[in-house]
TILUM-834580 format. One line per 10 residues: number of its first residue (from 1); for each residue y, z, x of C-alpha. Coordinates in nm, 4 decimals, padded with zeros to 6 digits, always signed. Each point is the difference from the previous one (the first is absolute). Example, Ala and Ser with C-alpha at 12.3 -4.5 7.8 and 13.67 -1.06 7.14 Angstrom:
2
1> -00.4500 +00.7800 +01.2300 ~ +00.3440 -00.0660 +00.1370
END
This chain:
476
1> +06.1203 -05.6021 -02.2325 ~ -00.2497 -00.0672 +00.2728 ~ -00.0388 +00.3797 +00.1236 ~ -00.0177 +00.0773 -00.3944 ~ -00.3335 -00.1841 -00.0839 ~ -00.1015 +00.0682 +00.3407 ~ +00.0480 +00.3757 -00.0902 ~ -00.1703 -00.0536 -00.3017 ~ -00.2907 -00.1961 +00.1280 ~ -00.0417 +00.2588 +00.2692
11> -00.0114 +00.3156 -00.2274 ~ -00.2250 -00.1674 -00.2545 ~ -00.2687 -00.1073 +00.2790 ~ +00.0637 +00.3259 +00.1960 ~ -00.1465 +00.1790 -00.3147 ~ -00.2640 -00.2251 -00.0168 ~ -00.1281 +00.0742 +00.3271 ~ +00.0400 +00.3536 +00.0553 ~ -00.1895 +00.0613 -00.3296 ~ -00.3625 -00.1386 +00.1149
21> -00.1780 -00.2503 -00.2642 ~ -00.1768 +00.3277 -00.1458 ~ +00.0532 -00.1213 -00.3554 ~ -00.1284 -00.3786 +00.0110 ~ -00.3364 +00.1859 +00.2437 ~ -00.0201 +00.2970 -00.1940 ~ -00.0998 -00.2033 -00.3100 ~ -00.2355 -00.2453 +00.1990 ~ -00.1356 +00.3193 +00.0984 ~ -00.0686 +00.1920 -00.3125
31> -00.1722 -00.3201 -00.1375 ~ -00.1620 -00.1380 +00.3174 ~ +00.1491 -00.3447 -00.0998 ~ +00.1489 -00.2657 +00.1099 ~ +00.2760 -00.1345 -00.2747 ~ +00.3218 -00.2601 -00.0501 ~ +00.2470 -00.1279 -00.1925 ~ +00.3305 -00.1410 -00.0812 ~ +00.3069 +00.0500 -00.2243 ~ +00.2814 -00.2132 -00.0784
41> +00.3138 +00.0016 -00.1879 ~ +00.2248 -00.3564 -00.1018 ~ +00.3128 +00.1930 -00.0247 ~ +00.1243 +00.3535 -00.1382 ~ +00.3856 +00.0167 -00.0865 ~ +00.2675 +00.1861 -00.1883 ~ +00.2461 -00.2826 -00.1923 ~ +00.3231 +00.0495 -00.1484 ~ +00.1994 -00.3309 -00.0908 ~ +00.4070 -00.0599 -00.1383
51> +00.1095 +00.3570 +00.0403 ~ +00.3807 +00.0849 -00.1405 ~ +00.1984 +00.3123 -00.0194 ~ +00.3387 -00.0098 -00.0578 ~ +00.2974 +00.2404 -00.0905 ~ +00.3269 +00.1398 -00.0408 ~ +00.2270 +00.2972 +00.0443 ~ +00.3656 +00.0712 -00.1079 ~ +00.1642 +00.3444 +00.0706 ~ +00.4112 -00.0221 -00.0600
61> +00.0899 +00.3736 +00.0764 ~ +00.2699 +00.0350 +00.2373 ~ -00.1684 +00.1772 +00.2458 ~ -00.3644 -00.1994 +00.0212 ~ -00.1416 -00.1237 +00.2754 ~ -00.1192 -00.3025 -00.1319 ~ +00.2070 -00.1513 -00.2386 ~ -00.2375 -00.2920 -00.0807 ~ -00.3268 -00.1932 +00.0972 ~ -00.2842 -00.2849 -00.1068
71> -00.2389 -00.1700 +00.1201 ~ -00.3465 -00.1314 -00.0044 ~ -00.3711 -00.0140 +00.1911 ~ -00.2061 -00.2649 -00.0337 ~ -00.3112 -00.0960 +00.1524 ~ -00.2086 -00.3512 -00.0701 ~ -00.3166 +00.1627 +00.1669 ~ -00.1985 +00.3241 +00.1832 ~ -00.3262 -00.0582 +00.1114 ~ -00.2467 +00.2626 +00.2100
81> -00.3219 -00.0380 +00.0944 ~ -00.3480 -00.0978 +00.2006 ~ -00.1928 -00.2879 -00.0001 ~ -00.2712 -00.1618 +00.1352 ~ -00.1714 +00.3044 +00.0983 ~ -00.3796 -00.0246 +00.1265 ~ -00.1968 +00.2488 +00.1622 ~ -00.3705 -00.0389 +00.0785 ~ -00.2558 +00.1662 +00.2244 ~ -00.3561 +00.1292 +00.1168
91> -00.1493 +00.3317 +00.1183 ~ -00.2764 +00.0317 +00.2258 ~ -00.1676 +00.3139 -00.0388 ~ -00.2722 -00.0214 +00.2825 ~ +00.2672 -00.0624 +00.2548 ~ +00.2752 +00.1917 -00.1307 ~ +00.2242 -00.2984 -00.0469 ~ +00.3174 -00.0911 -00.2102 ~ +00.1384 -00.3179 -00.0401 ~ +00.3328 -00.0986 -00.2717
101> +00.1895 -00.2948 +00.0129 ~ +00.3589 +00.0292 -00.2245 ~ +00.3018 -00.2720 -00.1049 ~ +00.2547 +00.1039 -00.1791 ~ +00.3652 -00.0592 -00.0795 ~ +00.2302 +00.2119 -00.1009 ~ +00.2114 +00.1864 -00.0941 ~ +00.1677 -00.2984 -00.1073 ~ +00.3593 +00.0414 -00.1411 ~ +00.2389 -00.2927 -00.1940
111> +00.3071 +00.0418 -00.1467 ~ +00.2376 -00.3124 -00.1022 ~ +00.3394 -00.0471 -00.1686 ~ +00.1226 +00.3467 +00.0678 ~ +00.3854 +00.0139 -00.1771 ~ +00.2001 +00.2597 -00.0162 ~ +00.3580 -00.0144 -00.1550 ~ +00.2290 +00.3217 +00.0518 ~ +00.3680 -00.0030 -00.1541 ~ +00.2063 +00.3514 +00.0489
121> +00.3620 +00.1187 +00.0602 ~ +00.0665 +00.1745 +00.3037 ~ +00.2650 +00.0360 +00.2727 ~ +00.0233 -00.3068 +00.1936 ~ -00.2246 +00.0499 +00.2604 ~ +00.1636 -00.2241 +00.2895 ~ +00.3372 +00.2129 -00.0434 ~ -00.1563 +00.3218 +00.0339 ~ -00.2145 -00.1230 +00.3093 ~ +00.3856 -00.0797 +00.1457
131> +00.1357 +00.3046 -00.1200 ~ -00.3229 +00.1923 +00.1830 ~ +00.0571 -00.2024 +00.3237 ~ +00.3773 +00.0630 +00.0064 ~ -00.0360 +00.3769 -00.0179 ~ -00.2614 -00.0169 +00.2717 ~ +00.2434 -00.1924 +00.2135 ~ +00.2614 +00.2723 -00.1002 ~ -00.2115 +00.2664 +00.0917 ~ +00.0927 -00.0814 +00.3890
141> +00.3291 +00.1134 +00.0081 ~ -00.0231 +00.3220 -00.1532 ~ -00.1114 +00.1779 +00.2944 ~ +00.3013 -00.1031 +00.1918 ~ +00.2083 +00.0961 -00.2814 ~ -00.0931 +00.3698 +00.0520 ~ +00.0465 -00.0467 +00.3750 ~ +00.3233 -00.1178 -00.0304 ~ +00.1339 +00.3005 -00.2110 ~ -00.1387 +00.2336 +00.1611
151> +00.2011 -00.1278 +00.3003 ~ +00.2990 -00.0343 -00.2308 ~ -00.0378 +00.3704 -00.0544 ~ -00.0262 +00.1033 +00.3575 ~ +00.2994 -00.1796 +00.1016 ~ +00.1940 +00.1329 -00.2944 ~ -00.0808 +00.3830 +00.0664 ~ +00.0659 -00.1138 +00.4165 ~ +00.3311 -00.1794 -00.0894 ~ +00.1530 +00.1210 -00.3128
161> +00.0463 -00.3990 -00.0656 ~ -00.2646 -00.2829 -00.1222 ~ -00.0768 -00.2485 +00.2313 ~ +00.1869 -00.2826 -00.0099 ~ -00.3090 -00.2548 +00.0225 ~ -00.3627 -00.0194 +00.0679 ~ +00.0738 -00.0686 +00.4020 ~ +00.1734 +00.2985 +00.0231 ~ -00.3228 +00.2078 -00.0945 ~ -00.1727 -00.2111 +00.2899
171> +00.3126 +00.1153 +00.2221 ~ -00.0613 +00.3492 -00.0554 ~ -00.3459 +00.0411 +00.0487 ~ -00.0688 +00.0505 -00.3722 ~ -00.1943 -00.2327 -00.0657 ~ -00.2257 -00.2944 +00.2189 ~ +00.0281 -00.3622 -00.0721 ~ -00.4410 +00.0064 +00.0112 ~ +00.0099 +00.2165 -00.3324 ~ +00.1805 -00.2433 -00.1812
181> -00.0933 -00.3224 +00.1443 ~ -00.2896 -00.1136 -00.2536 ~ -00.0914 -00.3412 -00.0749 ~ +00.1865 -00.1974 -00.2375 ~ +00.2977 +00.2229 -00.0412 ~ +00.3418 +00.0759 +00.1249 ~ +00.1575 +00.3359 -00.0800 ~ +00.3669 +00.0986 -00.0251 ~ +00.1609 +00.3187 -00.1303 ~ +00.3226 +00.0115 -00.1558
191> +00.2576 +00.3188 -00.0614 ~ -00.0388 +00.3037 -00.1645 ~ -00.3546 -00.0672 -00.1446 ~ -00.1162 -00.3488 +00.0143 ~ -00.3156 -00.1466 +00.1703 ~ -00.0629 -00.4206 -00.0016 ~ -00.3088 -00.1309 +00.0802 ~ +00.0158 -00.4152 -00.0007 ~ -00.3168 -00.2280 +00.0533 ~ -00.0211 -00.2525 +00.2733
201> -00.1465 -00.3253 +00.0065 ~ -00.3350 +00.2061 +00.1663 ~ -00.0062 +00.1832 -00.3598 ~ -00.3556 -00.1684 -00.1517 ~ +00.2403 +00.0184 -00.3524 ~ +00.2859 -00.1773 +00.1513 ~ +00.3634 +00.0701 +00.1566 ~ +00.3135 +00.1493 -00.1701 ~ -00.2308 +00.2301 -00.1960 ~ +00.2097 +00.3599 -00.0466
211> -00.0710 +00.3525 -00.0552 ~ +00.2576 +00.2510 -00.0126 ~ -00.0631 +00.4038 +00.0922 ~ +00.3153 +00.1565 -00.1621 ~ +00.0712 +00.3548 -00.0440 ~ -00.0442 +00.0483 -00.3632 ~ +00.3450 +00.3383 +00.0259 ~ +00.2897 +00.0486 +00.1284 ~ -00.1462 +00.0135 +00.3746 ~ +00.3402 +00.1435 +00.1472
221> -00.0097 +00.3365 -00.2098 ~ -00.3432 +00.0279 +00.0438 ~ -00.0264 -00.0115 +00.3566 ~ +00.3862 +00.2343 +00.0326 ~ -00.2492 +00.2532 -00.1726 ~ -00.2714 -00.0674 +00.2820 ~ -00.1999 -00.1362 -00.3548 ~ -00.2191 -00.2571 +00.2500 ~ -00.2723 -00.0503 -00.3158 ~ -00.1707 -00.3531 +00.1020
231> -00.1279 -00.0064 -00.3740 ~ +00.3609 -00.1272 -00.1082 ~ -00.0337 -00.3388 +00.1789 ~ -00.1114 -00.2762 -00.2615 ~ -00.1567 -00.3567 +00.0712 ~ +00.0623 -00.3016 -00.1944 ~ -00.0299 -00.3773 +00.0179 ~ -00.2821 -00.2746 +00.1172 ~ -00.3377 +00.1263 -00.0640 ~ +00.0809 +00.3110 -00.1509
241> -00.1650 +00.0866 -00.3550 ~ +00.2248 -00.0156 -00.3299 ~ -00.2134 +00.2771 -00.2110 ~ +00.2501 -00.0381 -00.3006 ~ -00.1124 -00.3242 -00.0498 ~ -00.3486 -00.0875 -00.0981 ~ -00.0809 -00.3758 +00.0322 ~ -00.0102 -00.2571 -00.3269 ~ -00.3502 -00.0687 -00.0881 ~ -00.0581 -00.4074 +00.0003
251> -00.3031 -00.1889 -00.1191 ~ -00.3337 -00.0375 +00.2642 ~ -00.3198 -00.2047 -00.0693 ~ -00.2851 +00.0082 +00.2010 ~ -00.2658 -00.3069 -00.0682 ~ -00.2916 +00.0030 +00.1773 ~ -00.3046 -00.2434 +00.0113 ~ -00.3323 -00.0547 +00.1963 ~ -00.2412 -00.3177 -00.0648 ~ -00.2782 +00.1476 +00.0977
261> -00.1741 +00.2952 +00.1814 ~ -00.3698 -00.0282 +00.1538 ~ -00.1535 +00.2359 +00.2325 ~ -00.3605 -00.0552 +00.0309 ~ -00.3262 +00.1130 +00.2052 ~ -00.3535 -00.1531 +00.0809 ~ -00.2663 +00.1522 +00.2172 ~ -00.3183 -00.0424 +00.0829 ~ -00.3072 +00.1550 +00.2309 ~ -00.3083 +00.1254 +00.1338
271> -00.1290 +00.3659 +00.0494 ~ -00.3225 +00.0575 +00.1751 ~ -00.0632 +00.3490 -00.0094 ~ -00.2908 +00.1708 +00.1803 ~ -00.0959 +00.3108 +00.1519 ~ +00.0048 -00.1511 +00.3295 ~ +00.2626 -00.2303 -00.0416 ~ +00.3664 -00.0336 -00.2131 ~ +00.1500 -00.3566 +00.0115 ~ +00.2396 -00.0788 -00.2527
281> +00.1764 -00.3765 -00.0121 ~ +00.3066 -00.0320 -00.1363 ~ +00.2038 -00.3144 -00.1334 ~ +00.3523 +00.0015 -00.1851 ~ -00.0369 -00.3257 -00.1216 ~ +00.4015 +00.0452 -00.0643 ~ +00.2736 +00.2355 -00.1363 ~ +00.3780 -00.0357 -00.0745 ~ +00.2949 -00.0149 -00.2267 ~ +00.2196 -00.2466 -00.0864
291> +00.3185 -00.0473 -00.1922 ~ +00.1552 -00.2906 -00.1359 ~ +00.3540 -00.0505 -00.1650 ~ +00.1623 +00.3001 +00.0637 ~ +00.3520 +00.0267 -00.1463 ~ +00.2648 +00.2784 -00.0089 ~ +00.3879 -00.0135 -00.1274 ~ +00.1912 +00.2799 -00.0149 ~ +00.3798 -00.0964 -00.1938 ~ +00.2744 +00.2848 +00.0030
301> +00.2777 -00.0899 -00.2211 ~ -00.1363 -00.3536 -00.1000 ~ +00.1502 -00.2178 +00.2878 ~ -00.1190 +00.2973 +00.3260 ~ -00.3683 -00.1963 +00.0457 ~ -00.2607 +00.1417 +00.2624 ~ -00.2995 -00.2304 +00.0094 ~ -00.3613 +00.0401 +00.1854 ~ -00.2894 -00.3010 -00.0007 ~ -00.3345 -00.0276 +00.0807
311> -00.1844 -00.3370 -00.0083 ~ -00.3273 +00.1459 +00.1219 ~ -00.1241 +00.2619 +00.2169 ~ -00.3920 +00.0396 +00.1167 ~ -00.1868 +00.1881 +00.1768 ~ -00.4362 +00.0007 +00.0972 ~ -00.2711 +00.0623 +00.2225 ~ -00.2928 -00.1919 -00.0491 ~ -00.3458 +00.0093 +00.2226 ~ +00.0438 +00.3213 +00.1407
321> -00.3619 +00.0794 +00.1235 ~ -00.0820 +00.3460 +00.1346 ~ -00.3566 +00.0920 +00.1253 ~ -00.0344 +00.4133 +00.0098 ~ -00.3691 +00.1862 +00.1804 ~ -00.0529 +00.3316 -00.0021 ~ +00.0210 +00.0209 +00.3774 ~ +00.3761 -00.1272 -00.0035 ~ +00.2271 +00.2303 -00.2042 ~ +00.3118 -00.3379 +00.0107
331> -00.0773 -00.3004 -00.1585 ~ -00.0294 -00.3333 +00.1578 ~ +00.2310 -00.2573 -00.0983 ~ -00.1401 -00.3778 +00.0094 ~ +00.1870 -00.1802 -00.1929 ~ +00.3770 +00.0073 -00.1788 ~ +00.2877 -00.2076 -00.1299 ~ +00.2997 +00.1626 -00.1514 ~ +00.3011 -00.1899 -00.1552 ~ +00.3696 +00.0805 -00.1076
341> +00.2075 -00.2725 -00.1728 ~ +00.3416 +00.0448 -00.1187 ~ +00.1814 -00.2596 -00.1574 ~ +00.4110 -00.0210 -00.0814 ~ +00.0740 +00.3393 -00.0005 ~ +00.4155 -00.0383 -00.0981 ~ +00.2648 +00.3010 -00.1121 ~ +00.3192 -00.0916 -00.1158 ~ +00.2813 +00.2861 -00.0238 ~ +00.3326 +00.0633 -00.1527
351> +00.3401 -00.1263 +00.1085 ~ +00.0675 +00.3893 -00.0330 ~ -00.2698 +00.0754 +00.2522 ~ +00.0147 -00.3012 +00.2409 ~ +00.4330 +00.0866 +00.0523 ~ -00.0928 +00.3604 +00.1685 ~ +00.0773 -00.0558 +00.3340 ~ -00.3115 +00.2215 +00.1438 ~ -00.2498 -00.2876 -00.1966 ~ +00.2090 -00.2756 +00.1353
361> -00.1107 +00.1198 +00.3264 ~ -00.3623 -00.0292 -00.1116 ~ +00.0040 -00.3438 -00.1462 ~ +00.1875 -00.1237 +00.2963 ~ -00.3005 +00.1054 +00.2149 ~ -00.2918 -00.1413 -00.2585 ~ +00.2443 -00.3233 -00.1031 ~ +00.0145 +00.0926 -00.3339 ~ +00.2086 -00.1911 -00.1763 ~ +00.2338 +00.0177 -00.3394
371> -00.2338 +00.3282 -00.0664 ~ -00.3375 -00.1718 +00.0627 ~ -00.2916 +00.1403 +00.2260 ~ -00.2868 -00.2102 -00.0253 ~ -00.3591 +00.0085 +00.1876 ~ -00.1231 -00.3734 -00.0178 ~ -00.3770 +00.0885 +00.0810 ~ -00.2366 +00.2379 +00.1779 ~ -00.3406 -00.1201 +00.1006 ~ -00.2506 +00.2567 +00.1712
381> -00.3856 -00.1210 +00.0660 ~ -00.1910 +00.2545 +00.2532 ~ -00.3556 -00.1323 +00.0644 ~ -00.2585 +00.2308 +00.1513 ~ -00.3068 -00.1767 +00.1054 ~ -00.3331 +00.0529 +00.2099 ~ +00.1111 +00.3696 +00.0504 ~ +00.2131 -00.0250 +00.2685 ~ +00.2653 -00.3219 -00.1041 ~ +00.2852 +00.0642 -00.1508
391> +00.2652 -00.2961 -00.0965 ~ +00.3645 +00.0493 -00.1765 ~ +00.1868 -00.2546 -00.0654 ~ +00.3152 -00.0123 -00.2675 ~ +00.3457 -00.1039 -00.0714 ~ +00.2771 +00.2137 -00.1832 ~ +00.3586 -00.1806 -00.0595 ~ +00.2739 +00.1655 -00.1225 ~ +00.3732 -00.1238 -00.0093 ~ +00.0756 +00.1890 +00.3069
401> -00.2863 -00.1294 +00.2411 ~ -00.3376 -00.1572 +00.0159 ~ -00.2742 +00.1087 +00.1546 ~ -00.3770 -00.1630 +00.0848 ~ -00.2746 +00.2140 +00.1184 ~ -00.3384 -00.1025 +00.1766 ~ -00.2356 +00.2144 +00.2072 ~ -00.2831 +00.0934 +00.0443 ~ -00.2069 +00.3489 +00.1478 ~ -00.3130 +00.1303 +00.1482
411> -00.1709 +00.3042 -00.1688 ~ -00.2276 +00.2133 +00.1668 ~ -00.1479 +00.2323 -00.2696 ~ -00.1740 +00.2995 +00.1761 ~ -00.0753 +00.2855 -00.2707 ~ +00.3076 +00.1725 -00.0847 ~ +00.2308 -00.1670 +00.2388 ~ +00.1321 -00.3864 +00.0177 ~ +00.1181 -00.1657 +00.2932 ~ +00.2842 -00.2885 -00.0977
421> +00.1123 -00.2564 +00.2723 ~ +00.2471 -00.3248 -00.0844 ~ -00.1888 -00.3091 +00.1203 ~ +00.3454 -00.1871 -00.0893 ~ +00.2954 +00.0741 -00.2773 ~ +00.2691 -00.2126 -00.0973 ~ +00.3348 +00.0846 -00.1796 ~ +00.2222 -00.2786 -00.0826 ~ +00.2971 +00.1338 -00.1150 ~ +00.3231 -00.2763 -00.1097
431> +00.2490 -00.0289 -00.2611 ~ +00.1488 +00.3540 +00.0698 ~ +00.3035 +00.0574 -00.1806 ~ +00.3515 +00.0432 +00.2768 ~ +00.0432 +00.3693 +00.0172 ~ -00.3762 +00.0442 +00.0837 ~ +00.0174 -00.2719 +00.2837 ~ +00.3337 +00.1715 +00.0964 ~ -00.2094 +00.3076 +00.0153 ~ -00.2633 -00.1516 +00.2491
441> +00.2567 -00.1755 +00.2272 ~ +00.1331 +00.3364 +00.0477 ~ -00.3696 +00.1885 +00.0601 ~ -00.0332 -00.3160 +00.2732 ~ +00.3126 +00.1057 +00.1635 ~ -00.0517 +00.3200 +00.0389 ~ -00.3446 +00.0488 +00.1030 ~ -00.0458 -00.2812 +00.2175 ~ -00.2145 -00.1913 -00.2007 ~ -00.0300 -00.3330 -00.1634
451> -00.2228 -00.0592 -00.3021 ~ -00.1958 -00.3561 +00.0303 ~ +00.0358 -00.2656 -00.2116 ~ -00.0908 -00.3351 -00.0958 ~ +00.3011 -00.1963 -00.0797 ~ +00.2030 +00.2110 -00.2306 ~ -00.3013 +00.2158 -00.1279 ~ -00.1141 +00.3376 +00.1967 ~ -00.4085 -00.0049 +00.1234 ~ -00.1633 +00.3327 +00.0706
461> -00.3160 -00.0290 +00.1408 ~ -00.1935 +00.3307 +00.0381 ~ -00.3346 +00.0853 +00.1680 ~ -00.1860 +00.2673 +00.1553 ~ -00.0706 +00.3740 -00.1435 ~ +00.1160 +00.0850 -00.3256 ~ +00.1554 +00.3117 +00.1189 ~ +00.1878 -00.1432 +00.3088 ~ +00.0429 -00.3657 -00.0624 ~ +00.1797 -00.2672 +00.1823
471> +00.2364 -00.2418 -00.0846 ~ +00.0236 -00.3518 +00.1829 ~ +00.3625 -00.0403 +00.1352 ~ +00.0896 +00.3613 -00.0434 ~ +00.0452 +00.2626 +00.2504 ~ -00.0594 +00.3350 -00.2397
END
C-alpha cells in the first residue's frame, strides 16, 4: 500500500510541477491584481443503507447442471465519500507568485454487516479433490507400464516364450532397473499380459495402493500373428477415472459475513509555485483499510465443515511528509510511520481434508492440530523520523513459532539513490513447533554452524550494510 499512495502522490505532484503556475499568474496578469480566497466542503457522500437481494433457482431435468440453488445478499451499509475538504490561497501578480494550502480526506469507503448465504447441490467437492489427487498419483506409473511391454514384446519376438518375471527382463538386457525405479512404487509383471504396480510407504497417498496394466485380448494369438499393437493393454484400479459413473450431487452452503470494511485517506499541503522557484509540501495525514469480523463456512453434505475467521485486520500510514523543489526530480522523505495489525487469523478444515496423508505432512510442520491453523497476532510499526532514522519493531505468533522483531537503520537519502546500514537488529525466534527445530538441528550439523540462543529461544543480532550484513555468532 505504501508504494501505491506513494505512486499516487508522486504522479499527482509530478503534474503539478512540470506544468508551470501559468494559470493562477496568467490571471494575476490579465488583471494586474493581486486576489484570494478559500473554499470548503463539510462532507460529500453517496449513501445506501439495509440492502437485500435474495433468490432461487430449481431446474430437475436429468441432464442439468445445476439441479438447485438459493440464497441471499445483504448489506446493513455502503458509504463513499470526501470530507472536510478546504482549500484556500493568494496570488501575487507583481512577483509572479502562487501560494494554495489543501486538506482533504477521502475517498473514504464503509461497508458493515456484509452476509451472504449460498445453498446449492453439487458433487461433493472433498471427494472429487481425492479422486483428482489419486489420478495424479496414478499418472506415475503409466510410463513404466509402456516400458515394460515394450520389453515384454522384445523378449517375446527374441524367445518365442514370455518372460517368466520382471527380473528376467533385467537379466536380459531388456529393460534397466533406473526406468522403473520411481518414487513410491514397486512394479511387478505377471504372465501372458499382466503389469502390477503397488505403492510403498514413500507413496504421498499411502502403501498397498494397486494398479493393474492387463492386456485387454487374447495376448498369445496376438503376438503368434506378430500382432505387437500396444493399444490393447488396459489400466485399471487406484486413481484411475470411472467415466460411467458421474458423482451424486449432495447439499453445499456457503455463509459468509464481514463486520465492517473502512478504507480511508487524509492529506494535506503546501504548493508555492513561482517562476523561479517550485516547492510543493506534502503531508498524508493517514491512509488504510481495515476489516473487522470476517467469517467464512463452507458445509458439503451438512456434517463436511471448512471454517475461516478474522477478528480484525488493519493496516495505515500516517505522517508521511514529503518536501519536492524543482531542482530535485525524487522527493524527500522526513517523516513516516506505517502499521500492519492482524489479529486471530484461524482456518479450520474437514476430517476429509486433514486424513490426506500429503496435508498431514503440512500440519505436522506448522503444529496444526485436529484441522486447526491459527495465526495468534501480527504487529508491524516502521517509524521513519528526521530523514535518515528508521525503527521496526513487531511481533507475529502463530501456533508453529513466535517471533519478536526490533531494529533499527540509518538512511542516507541522496537524490535517486538510498544508502541503508543496520545500526542493530534483533530476531527472537521461540516456540517453534518439533519438525522445524528438527529442521535446524540438522542445518547446524551440516554446515558447521550453531544458531545462538538465549536459554531455549534463538537471538539473531544483525548489523552492518543492508546488502552484506553480519550476524553475531555466525560464520556465513
Amino acid at each position: 500500500m505504501r508504494d501505491d499512495v506513494y505512486i499516487w502522490i508522486n504522479n499527482k505532484i509530478e503534474r503539478i510541477m512540470t506544468k508551470r503556475p501559468y494559470i493562477l499568474l496568467l490571471l494575476a496578469s490579465l488583471f494586474s491584481q493581486d486576489f484570494d480566497g478559500d473554499i470548503s466542503f463539510g462532507e460529500i457522500s453517496f449513501l445506501i443503507r439495509n440492502i437485500h437481494f435474495g433468490g432461487n433457482y430449481s431446474d430437475r431435468s436429468k441432464y442439468a447442471d445445476l439441479n438447485r440453488a438459493d440464497g441471499s445478499l445483504d448489506i446493513g451499509l455502503i458509504k463513499y465519500g470526501f470530507s472536510n475538504i478546504e482549500i484556500s490561497g493568494d496570488v501575487n501578480a507583481y512577483n509572479e507568485r502562487a501560494k494554495v494550502k489543501y486538506k482533504f480526506s477521502g475517498p473514504e469507503f464503509e461497508m458493515s454487516n456484509l452476509k451472504i448465504n449460498l445453498s446449492f447441490e453439487a458433487p461433493n467437492v472433498w471427494n472429487l479433490l481425492k479422486k483428482e489427487m489419486e489420478h495424479e498419483r496414478g499418472r506415475k506409473p503409466r510410463y513404466v507400464f509402456s516400458d515394460i511391454s515394450s520389453s515384454v514384446v522384445k523378449y517375446y519376438k527374441t524367445y518365442n516364450e514370455f518372460p517368466s518375471d520382471i527380473d528376467v527382463l533385467f537379466i536380459k538386457g531388456l529393460l534397466t532397473r533406473s526406468s522403473v525405479d520411481i518414487k513410491g512404487w514397486d512394479f511387478q509383471y505377471f504372465p501372458p499380459g499382466q503389469i502390477l504396480a503397488i505403492s510403498n510407504e514413500t507413496m504421498s497417498g499411502g502403501a498397498g495402493k494397486k494398479i493393474k496394466y492387463i492386456y485387454n485380448r487374447n495376448i498369445v494369438d496376438d503376438f503368434k500373428n506378430d500382432n505387437y499393437s500396444y493399444y490393447t493393454w488396459e489400466t485399471s484400479g487406484y486413481g484411475q477415472r470411472d467415466s460411467s459413473h458421474d458423482p451424486s450431487p449432495v447439499t453445499n452452503t456457503v455463509m459468509f459475513s464481514i463486520g465492517k470494511i473502512d478504507q480511508y485517506f487524509g492529506a494535506s499541503g503546501y504548493f508555492d509555485l513561482s517562476e523561479h522557484n517550485q516547492l510543493v509540501e506534502f503531508k498524508l495525514d493517514k491512509v488504510g483499510y481495515s476489516v473487522s469480523s470476517v467469517n467464512a463456512s463452507f458445509i458439503v453434505d451438512r456434517d463436511s465443515k471448512s471454517t475461516f475467521n478474522i477478528s480484525d485486520f488493519r493496516t495505515e500510514a500516517k505522517n508521511v511528509f514529503l518536501e519536492f523543489e524543482s531542482r530535485n526530480q525524487v522527493p524527500t522523505i522526513e517523516n513516516a510511520a506505517f502499521q500492519i495489525s492482524l489479529k486471530n487469523l484461524e482456518v479450520n478444515v474437514p476430517r476429509d481434508v486433514e486424513d490426506d496423508p500429503e496435508f498431514k505432512k503440512i500440519a505436522d510442520y506448522l503444529n496444526i492440530n485436529s484441522g486447526k491453523f491459527r495465526i495468534r497476532q501480527i504487529d508491524l510499526d516502521l517509524t521513519f523520523n528526521k530523514g535518515k532514522n528508521l525503527h521496526l519493531k513487531g511481533i507475529i505468533d502463530t501456533q508453529f513459532g513466535k517471533a519478536n522483531i526490533n531494529g533499527s537503520v540509518n538512511v542516507l537519502q541522496q537524490g535517486d539513490d538510498s544508502e541503508f546500514t543496520i545500526d542493530l537488529f534483533t530476531v527472537e525466534i521461540n516456540n517453534l513447533s518439533r519438525p522445524i527445530n528438527n529442521y535446524i538441528e540438522m542445518w547446524e550439523r551440516e554446515t558447521g554452524n550453531t544458531l545462538p540462543r538465549k536459554g531455549s529461544a534463538i537471538v539473531l543480532e544483525i548489523s552492518g550494510d543492508l546488502n552484506r550484513p553480519t550476524i553475531k555468532g555466525l560464520d556465513l
